[in-house]
C-alpha positions, -999 to +999 in steps of 0.1 A: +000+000+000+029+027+011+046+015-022+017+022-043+006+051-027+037+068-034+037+062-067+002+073-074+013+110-058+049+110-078+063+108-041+096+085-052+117+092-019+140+059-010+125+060+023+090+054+018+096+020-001+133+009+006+136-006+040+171-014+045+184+020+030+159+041+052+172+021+085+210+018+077+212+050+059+188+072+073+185+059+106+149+054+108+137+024+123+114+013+092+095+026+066+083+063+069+048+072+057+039+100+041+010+123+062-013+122+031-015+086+033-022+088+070-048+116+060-060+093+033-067+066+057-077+088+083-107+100+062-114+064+053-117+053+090-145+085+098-165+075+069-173+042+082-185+056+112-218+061+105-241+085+126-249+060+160-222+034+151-207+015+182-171+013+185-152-008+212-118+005+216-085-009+232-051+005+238-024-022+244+009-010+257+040-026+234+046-052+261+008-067+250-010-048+285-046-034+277-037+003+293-073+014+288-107+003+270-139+013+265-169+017+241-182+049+224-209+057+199-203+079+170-218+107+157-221+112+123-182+115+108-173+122+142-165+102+173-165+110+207-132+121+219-109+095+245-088+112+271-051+094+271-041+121+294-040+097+325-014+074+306+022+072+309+039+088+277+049+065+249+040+038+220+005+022+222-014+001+202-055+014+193-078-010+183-111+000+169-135-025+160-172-014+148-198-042+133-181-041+101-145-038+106-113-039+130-084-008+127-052-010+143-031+023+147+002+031+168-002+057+190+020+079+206+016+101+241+039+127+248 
């Protein structure tokens, strides 16, 4: 998808499709993609929420802990907002899963 997606926007940058070079030359620690992709996606994810749409959500630490879960109910393109702001900063895990389909997204609290 980041390969192809970078091609269909003329974006040909080594570090969006060549992993080795973007981790031993670049220093990254993998692939890096591009915000319009993640906007992309973003505006894909808000779509299927549909206007009273359930959504269980769960945020798993990197060591595989659920740090917090909980349901919410959309409304319209939007959902109701979840407050991190009791969590210890770093990488998470969010899982959204409505009636018709699962997300997974890293999350990071500073």
């Amino acid at each position: 998808l980041l390969f192809r997606y970078s091609a269909l926007t003329f974006n040909g940058h080594r570090i969006h499709y060549d992993q080795p070079f973007c981790i031993t030359t670049e220093g990254y620690g993998g692939l890096v993609v591009h915000g319009p992709l993640l906007a992309t996606l973003l505006m894909d994810l808000l779509l299927d929420f549909a206007e009273g749409t359930r959504v269980n959500w769960t945020l798993v630490d990197l060591n595989g802990r659920i740090a917090a879960q909980g349901e919410i109910q959309s409304e319209g393109p939007m959902i109701e907002p979840m407050d991190f702001s009791a969590l210890a900063k770093g990488m998470y895990i969010l899982n959204l899963t409505t009636p018709e389909r699962h997300y997974t997204e890293r999350v990071v609290l500073q």
